[in-house]
C-alpha atoms as an extended CHARMM CRD file, in Angstrom:
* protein
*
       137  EXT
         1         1  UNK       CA            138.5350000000      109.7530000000       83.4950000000  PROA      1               0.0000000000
         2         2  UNK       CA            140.0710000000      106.8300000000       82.0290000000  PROA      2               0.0000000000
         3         3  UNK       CA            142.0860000000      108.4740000000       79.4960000000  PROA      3               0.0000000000
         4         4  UNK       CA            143.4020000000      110.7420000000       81.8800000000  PROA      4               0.0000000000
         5         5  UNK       CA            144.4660000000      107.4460000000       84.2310000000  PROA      5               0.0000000000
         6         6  UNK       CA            145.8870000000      106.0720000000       80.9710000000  PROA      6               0.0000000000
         7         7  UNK       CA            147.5390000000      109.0350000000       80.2990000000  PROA      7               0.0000000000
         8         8  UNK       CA            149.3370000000      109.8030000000       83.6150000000  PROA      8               0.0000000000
         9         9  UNK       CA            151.1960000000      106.7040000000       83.2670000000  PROA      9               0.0000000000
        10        10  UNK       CA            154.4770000000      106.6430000000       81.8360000000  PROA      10              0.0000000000
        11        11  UNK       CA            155.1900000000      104.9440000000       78.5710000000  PROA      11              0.0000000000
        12        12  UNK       CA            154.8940000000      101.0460000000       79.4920000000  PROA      12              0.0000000000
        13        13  UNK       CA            152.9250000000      101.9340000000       82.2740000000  PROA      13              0.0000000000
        14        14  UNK       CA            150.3580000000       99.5240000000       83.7140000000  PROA      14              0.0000000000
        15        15  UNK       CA            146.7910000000      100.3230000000       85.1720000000  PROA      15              0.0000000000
        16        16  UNK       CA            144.8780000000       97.8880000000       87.2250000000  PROA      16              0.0000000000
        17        17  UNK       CA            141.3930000000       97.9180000000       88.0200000000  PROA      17              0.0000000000
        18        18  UNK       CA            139.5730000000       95.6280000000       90.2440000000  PROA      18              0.0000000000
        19        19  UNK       CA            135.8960000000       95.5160000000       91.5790000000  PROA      19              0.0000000000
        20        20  UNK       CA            133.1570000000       93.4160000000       92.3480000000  PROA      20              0.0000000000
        21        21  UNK       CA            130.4220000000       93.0220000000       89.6410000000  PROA      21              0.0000000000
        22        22  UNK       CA            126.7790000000       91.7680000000       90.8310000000  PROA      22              0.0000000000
        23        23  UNK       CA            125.6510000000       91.2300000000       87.4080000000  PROA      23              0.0000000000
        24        24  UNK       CA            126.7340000000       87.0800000000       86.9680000000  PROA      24              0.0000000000
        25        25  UNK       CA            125.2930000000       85.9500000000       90.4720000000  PROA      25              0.0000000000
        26        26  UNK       CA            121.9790000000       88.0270000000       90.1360000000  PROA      26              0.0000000000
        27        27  UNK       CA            120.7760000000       85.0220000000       88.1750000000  PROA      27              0.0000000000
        28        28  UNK       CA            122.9830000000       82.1270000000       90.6760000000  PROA      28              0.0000000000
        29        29  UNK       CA            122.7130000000       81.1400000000       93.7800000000  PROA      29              0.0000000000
        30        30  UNK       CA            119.7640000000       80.2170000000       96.5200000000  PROA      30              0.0000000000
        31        31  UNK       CA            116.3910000000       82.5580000000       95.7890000000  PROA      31              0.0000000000
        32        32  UNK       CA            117.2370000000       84.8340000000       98.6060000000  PROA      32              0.0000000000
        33        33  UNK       CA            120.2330000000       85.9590000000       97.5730000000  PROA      33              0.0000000000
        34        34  UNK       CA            119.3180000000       86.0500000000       93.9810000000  PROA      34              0.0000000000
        35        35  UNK       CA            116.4300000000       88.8120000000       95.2420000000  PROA      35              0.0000000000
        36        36  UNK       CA            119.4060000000       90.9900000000       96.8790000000  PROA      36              0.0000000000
        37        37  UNK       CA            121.2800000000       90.9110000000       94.1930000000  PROA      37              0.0000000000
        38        38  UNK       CA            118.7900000000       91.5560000000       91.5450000000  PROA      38              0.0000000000
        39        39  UNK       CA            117.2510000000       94.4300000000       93.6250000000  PROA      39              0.0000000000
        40        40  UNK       CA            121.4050000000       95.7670000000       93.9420000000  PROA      40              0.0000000000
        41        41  UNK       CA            121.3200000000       95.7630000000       90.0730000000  PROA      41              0.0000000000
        42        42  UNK       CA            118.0170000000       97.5510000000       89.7690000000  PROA      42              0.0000000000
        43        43  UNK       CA            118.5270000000      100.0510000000       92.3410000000  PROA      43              0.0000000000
        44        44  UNK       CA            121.8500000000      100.9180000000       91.5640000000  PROA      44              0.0000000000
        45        45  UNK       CA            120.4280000000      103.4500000000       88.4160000000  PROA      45              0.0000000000
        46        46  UNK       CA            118.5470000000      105.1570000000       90.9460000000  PROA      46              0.0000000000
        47        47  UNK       CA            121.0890000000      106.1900000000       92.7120000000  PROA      47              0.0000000000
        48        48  UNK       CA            123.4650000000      107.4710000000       90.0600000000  PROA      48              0.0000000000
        49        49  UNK       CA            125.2950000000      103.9480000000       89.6560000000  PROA      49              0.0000000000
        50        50  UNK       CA            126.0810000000      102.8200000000       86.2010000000  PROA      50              0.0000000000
        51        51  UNK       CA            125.2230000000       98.7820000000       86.1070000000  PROA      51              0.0000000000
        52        52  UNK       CA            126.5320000000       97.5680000000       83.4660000000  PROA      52              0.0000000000
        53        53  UNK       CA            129.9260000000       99.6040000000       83.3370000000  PROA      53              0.0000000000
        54        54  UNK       CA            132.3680000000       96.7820000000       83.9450000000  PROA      54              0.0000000000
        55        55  UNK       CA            131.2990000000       94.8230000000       80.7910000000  PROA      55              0.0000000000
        56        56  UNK       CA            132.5830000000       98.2210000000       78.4380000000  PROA      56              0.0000000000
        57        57  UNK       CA            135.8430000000       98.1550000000       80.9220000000  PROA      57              0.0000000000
        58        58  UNK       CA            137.9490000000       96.9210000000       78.2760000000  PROA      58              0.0000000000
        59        59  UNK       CA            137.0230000000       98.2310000000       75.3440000000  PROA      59              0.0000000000
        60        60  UNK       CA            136.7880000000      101.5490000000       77.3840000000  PROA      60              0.0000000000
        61        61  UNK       CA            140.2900000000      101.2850000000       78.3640000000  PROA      61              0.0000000000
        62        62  UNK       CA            141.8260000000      100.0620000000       74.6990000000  PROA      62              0.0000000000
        63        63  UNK       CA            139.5500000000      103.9850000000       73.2120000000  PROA      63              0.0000000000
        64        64  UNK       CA            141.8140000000      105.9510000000       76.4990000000  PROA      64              0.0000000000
        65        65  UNK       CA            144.5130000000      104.2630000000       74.7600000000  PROA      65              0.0000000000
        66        66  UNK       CA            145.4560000000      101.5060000000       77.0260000000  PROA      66              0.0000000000
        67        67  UNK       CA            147.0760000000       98.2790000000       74.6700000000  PROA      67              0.0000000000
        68        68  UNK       CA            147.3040000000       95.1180000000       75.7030000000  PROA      68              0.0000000000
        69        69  UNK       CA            144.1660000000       94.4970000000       77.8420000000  PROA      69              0.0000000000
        70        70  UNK       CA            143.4780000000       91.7390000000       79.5080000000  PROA      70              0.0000000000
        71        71  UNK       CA            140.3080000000       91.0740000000       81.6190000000  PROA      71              0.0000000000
        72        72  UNK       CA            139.5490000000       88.0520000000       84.2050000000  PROA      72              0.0000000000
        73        73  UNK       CA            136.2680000000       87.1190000000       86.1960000000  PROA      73              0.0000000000
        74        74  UNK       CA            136.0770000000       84.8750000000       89.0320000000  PROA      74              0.0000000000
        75        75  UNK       CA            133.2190000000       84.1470000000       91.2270000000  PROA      75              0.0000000000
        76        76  UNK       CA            133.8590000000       83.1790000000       94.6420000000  PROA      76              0.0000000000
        77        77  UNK       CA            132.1660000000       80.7540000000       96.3890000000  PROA      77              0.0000000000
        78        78  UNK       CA            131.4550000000       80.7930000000      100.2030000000  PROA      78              0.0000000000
        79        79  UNK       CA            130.2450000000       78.9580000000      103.0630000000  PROA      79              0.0000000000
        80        80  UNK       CA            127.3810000000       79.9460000000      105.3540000000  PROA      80              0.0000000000
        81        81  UNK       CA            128.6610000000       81.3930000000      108.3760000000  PROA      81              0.0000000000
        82        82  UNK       CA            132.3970000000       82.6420000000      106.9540000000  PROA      82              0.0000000000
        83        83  UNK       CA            134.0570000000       85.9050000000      106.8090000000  PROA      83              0.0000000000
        84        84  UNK       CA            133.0890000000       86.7150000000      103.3730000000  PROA      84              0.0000000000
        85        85  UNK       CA            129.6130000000       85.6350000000      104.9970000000  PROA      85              0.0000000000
        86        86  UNK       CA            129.4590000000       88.0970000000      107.8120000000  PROA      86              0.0000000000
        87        87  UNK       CA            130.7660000000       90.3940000000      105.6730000000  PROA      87              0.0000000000
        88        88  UNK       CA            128.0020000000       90.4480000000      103.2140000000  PROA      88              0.0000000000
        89        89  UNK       CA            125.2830000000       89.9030000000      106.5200000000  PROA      89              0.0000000000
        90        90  UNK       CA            126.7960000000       93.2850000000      107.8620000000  PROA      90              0.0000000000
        91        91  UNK       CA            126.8520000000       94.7280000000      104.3500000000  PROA      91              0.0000000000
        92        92  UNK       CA            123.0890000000       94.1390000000      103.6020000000  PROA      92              0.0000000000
        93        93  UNK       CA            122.2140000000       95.4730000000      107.1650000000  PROA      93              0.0000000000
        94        94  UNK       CA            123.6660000000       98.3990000000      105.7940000000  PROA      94              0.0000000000
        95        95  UNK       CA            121.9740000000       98.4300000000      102.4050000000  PROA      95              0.0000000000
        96        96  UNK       CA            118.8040000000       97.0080000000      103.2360000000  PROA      96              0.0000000000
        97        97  UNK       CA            117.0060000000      100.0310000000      104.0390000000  PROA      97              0.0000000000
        98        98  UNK       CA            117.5090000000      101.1890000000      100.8630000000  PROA      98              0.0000000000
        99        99  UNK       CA            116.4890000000       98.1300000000       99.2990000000  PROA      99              0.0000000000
       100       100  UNK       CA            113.5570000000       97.3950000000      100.8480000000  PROA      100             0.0000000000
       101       101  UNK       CA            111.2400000000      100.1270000000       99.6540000000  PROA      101             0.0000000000
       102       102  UNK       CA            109.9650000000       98.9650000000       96.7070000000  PROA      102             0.0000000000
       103       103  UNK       CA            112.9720000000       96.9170000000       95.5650000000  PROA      103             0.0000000000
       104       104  UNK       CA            112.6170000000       94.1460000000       97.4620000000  PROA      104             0.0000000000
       105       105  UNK       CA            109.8510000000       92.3180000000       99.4180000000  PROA      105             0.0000000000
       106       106  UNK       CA            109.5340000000       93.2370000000      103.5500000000  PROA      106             0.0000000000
       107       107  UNK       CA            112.1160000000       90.3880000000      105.4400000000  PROA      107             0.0000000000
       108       108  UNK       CA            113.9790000000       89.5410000000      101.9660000000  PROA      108             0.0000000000
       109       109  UNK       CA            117.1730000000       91.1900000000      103.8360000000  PROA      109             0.0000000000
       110       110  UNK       CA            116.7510000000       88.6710000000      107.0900000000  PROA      110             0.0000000000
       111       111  UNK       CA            116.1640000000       85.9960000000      104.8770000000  PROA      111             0.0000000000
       112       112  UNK       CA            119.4820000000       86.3480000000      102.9200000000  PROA      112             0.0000000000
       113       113  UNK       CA            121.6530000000       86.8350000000      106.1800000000  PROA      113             0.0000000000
       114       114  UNK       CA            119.8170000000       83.7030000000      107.8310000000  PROA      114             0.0000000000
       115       115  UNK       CA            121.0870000000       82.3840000000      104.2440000000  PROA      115             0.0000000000
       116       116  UNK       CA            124.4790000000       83.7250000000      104.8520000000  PROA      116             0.0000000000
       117       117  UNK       CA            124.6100000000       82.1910000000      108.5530000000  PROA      117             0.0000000000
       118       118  UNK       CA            123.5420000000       78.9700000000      108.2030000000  PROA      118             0.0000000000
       119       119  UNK       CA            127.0000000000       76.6540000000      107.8100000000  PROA      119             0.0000000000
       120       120  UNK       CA            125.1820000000       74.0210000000      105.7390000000  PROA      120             0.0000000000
       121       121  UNK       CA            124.9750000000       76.2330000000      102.6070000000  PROA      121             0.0000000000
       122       122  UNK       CA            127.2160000000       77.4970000000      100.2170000000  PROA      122             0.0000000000
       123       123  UNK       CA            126.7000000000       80.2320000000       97.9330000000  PROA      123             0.0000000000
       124       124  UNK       CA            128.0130000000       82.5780000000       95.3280000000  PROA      124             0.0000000000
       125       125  UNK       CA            129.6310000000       85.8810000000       95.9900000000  PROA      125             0.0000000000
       126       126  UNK       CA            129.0730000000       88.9930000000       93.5600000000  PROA      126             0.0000000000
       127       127  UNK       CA            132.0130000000       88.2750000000       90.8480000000  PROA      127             0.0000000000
       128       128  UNK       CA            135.3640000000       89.8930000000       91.1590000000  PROA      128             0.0000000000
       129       129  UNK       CA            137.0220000000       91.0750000000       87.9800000000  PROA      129             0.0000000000
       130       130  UNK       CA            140.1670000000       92.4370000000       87.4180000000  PROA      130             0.0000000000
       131       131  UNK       CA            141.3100000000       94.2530000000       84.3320000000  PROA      131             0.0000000000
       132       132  UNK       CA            144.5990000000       95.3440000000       83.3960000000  PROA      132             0.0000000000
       133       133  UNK       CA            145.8490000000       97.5640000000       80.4760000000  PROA      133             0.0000000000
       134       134  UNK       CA            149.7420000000       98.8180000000       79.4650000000  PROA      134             0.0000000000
       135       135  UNK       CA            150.3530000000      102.5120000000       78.5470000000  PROA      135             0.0000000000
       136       136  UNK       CA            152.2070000000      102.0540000000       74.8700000000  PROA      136             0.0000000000
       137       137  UNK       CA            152.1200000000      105.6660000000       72.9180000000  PROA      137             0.0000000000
């Protein structure tokens, strides 16, 4: 797929690709998160979802004959009770019941969003990472 992104472009051509990566705060952040995101990791096999894809991104993109690549990670930090915070309450409501079975221990998704809520806490948010890549041959 890549090479045929990389080869679409026109000479001097740029791709970007960014996407969150839940690899860096599976190890960060208060215990109930940490579970989540841990449980996000080791489900995500089970449901077709390559992990660890993002780490290869660049060398992937420099063999589909990108040059020039350049890669950048940020975590984000939030406060309890923010957008980014609902967003990620709503987003394990979602999730959750596919977490829970087996992945997870029963109320680890209501503990995380109580997390989430609660305006006295700040916490990490899965990284973001965005990689970039020119089109020279």
């Amino acid at each position: 797929m890549l090479r045929r992104i990389i080869g679409s472009l026109a000479l001097g051509g740029t791709v970007a690709i960014e996407t969150f990566d839940f690899g860096p705060v599976a190890t960060d952040g208060p215990r109930e998160l940490v579970r989540i995101w841990d449980a996000m990791m080791r489900g995500g096999p089970l449901v077709g979802t390559e992990v660890n894809w993002l780490a290869r991104l660049p060398s992937d993109l420099e063999l589909a004959g990108a040059r020039a690549v350049e890669s950048e990670t940020t975590v984000p930090i939030a406060r309890g009770g923010s957008r980014a915070a609902e967003y990620w309450i709503r987003s394990l409501k979602l999730v959750g019941p596919f977490l829970e079975p087996g992945l997870i221990p029963p109320n680890s998704i209501a503990a995380a969003q109580a997390v989430l809520a609660d305006v006295s806490r700040w916490f990490p948010l899965p990284s973001l990472t965005f990689v970039l890549g020119i089109r020279e041959r």
